[in-house]
Rosetta silent file (secondary structure, phi, psi, omega in degrees, C-alpha in Angstrom):
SEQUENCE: XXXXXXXXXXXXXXXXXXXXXXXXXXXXXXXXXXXXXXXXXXXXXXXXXXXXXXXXXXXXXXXXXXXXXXXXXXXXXXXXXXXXXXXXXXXXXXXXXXXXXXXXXXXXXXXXXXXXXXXXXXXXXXXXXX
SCORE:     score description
SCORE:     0.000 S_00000001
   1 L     0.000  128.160 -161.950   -2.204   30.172  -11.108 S_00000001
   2 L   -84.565  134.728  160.021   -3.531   26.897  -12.904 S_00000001
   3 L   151.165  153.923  154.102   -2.723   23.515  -11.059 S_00000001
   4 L   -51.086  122.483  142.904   -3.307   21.310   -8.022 S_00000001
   5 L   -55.771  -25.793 -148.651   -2.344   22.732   -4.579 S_00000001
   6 E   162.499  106.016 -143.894   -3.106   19.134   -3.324 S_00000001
   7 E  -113.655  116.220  178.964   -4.563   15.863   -4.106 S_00000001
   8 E   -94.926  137.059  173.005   -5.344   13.848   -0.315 S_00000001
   9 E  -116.293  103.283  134.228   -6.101    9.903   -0.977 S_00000001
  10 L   -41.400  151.541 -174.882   -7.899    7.567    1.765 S_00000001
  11 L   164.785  150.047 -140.289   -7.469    4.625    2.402 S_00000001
  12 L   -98.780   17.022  170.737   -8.167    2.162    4.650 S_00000001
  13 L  -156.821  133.772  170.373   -4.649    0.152    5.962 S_00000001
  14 L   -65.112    3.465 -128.624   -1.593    2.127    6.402 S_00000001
  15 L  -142.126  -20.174  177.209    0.683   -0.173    5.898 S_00000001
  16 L   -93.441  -25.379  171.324    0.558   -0.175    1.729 S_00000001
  17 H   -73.115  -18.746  167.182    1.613    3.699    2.076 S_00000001
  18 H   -79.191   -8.390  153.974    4.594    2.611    3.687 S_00000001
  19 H  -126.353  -64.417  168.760    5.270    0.438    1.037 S_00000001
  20 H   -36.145  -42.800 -172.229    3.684    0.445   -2.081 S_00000001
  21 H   -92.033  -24.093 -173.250    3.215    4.222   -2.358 S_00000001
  22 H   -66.164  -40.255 -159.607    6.652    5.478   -0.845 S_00000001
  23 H   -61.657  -46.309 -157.551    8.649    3.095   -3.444 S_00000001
  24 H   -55.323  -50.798 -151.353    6.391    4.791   -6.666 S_00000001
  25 H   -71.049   -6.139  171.080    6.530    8.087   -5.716 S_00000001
  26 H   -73.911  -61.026 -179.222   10.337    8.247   -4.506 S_00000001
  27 H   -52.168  -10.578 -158.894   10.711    6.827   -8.076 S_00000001
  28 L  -128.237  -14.668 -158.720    8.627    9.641   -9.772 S_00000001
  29 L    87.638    4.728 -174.134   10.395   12.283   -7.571 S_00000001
  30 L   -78.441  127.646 -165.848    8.349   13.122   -5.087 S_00000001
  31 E  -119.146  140.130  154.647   10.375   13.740   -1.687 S_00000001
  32 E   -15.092  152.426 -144.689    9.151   12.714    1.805 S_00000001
  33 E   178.831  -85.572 -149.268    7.370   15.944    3.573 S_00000001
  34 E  -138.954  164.555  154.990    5.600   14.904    6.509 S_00000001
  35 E  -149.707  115.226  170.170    4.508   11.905    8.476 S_00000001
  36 L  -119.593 -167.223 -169.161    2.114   10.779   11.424 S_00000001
  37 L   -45.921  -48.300 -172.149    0.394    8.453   12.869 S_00000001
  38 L   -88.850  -11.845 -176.136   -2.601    8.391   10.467 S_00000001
  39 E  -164.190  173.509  174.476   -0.581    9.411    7.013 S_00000001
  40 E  -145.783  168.833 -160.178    2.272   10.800    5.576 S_00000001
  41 E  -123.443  131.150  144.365    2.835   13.664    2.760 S_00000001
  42 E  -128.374  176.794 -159.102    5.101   14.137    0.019 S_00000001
  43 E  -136.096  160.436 -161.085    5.708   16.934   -2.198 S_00000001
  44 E  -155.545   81.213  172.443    6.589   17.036   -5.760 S_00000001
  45 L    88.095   32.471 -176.135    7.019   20.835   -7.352 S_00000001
  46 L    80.389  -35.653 -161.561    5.355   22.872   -5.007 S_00000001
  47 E  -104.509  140.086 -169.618    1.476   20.739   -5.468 S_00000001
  48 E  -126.624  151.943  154.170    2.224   17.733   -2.314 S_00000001
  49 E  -108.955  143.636  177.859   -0.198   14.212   -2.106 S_00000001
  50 E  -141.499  139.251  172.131   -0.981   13.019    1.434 S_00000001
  51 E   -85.720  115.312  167.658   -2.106    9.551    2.233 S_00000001
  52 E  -174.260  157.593  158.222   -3.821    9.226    5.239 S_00000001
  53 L   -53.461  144.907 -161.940   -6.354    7.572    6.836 S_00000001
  54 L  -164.588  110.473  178.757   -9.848    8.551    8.871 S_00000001
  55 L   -37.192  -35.777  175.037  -12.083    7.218   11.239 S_00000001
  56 L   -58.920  -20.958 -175.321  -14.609    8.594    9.004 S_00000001
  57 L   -59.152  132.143 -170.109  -13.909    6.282    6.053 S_00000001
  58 L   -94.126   -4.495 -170.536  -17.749    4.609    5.493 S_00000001
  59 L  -148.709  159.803  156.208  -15.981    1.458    3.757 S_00000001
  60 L  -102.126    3.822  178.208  -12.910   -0.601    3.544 S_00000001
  61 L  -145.804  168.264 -168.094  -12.079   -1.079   -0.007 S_00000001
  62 L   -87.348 -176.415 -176.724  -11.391    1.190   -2.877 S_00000001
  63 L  -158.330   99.612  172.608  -13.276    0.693   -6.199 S_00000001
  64 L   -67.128  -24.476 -174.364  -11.588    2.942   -9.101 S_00000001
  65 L   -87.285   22.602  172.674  -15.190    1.982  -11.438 S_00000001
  66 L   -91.759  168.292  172.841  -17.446    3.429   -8.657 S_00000001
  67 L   -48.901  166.445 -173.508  -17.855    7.132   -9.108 S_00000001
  68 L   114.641 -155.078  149.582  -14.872    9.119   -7.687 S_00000001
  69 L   -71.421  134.843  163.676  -11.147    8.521   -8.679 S_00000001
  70 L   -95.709  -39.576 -156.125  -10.043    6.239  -11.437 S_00000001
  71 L   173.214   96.503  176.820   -7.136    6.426  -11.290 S_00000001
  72 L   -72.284  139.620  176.606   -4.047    9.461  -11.096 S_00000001
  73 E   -98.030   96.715 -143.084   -1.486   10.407  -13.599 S_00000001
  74 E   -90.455  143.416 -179.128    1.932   10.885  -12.686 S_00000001
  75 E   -84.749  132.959  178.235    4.819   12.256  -15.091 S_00000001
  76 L  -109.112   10.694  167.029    7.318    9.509  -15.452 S_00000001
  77 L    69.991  160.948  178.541   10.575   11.874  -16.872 S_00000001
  78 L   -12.855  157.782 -178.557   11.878   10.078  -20.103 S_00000001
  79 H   -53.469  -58.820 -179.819   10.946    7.154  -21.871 S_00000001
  80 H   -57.789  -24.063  152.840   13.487    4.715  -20.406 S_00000001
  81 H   -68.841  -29.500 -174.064   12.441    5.544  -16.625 S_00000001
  82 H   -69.470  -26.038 -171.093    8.713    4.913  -17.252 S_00000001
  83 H   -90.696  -41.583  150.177    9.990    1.482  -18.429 S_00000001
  84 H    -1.548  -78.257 -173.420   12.196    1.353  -15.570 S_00000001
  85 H   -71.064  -66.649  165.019    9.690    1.771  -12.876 S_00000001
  86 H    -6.330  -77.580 -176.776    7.433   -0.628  -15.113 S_00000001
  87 H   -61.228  -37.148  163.205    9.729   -3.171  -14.622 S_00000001
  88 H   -75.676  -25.406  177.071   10.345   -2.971  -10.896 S_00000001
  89 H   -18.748  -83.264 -174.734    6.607   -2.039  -10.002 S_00000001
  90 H   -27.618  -40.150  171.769    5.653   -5.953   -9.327 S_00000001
  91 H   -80.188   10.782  165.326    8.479   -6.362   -6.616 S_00000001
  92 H  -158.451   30.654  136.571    6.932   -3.526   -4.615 S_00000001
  93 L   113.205    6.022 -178.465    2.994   -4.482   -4.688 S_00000001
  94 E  -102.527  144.714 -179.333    2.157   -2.926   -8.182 S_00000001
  95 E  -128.863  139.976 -166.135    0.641   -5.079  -10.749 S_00000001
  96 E   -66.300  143.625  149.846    0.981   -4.026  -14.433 S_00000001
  97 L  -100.895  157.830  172.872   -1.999   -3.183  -15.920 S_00000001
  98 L    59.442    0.361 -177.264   -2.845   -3.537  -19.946 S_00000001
  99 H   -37.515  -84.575 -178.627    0.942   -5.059  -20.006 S_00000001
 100 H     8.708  -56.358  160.604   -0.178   -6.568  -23.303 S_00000001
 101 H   -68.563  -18.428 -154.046   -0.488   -3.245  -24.691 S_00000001
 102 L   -85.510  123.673   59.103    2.548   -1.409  -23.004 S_00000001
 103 L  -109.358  -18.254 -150.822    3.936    1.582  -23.554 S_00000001
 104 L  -106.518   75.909 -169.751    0.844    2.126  -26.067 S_00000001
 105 L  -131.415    2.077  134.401   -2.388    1.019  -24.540 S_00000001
 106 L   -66.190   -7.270 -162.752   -3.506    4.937  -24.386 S_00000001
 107 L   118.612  151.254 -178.548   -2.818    5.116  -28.193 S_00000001
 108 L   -89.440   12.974  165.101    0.257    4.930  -30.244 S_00000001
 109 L  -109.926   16.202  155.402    1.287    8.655  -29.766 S_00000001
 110 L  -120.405   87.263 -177.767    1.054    7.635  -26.179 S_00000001
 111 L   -48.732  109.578 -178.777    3.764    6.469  -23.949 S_00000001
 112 L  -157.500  174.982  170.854    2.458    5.211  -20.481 S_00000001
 113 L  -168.275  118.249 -146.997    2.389    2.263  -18.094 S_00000001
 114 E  -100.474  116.455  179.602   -0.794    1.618  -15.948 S_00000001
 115 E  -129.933  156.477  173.717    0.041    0.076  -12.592 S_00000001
 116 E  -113.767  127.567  172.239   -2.542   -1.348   -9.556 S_00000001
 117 E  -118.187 -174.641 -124.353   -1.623   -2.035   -6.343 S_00000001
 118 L   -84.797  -20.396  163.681   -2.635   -4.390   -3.553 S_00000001
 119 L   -60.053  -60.951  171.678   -5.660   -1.664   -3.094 S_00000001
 120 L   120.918   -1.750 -169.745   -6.749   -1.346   -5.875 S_00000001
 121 L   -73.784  141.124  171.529   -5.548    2.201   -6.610 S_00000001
 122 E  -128.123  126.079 -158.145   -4.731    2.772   -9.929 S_00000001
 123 E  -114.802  178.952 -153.262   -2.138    4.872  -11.376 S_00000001
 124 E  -154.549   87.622  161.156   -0.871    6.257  -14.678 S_00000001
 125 E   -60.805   90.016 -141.893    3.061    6.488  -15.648 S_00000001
 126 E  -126.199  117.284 -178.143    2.886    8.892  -18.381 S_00000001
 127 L   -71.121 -158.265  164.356    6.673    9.690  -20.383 S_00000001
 128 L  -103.417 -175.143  179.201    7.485   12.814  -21.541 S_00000001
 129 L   -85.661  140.780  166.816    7.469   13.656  -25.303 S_00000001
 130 L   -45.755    0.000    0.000   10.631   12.510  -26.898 S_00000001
C-alpha cells in the first residue's frame, strides 16, 4: 500500500513543539497521539509525525538548504483554510514565506502558503483543487 507509515523530525529545543508545531498541525487536522518527555506524536489518517528529540543530535540548528529535508507538505482542506492558517501562522511562531507571491509562488495552477518557524523548519500548506 503506497504512502508514509511515518515521518519522525529532530530537533533540538522542545519547547517550539509545544507551540509552534501543535498550533499547525491541530489546524491541518492532525490529532494529539502520544507524548513524553523527549517528544510527542500526532496522527493524521492512519500515517502519524513525531517530534522528538535525542541525545544523539550532532548539532543544534536545522538548515532546510543542507542536504536532508527542505521542507514538508501538508494538505491544507479548501482554499479559504489554507488562507486561514496563513493568516494566523505569525501569532504562533510561523513566518510567511514568499508572502509576495501568495497563494501562487509554486505556479499559478498552484494554491499554497510556505511558512518557517522559529527553527527554521519549513513547511508547505498546499489547498485542495477547487
Amino acid at each position: 500500500m503506497p504512502g508514509f507509515h511515518h515521518v519522525e523530525l529532530w530537533v533540538a529545543d522542545l519547547k517550539s513543539v509545544h507551540t509552534e508545531w501543535a498550533w499547525l498541525l491541530e489546524q491541518l487536522g492532525f490529532t494529539h497521539e502520544a507524548a513524553w518527555s523527549e517528544g510527542v506524536t500526532w496522527n493524521a489518517d492512519g500515517s502519524y509525525l513525531t517530534i522528538t528529540t535525542s541525545p544523539n543530535l550532532s548539532g543544534t540548528e536545522h538548515n532546510r538548504r543542507r542536504p536532508g529535508l527542505n521542507h514538508l507538505a501538508f494538505k491544507g482542506g479548501d482554499r479559504t483554510h489554507v488562507d486561514a492558517i496563513m493568516a494566523l501562522a505569525p501569532a504562533h511562531g510561523w513566518r510567511p514565506l514568499y508572502h509576495e507571491r501568495y497563494p501562487h509562488a509554486g505556479g499559478s495552477e498552484h494554491y499554497a502558503g510556505w511558512l518557517e518557524n522559529t527553527a527554521g523548519f519549513k513547511v508547505e500548506v498546499v489547498a485542495e483543487e477547487p
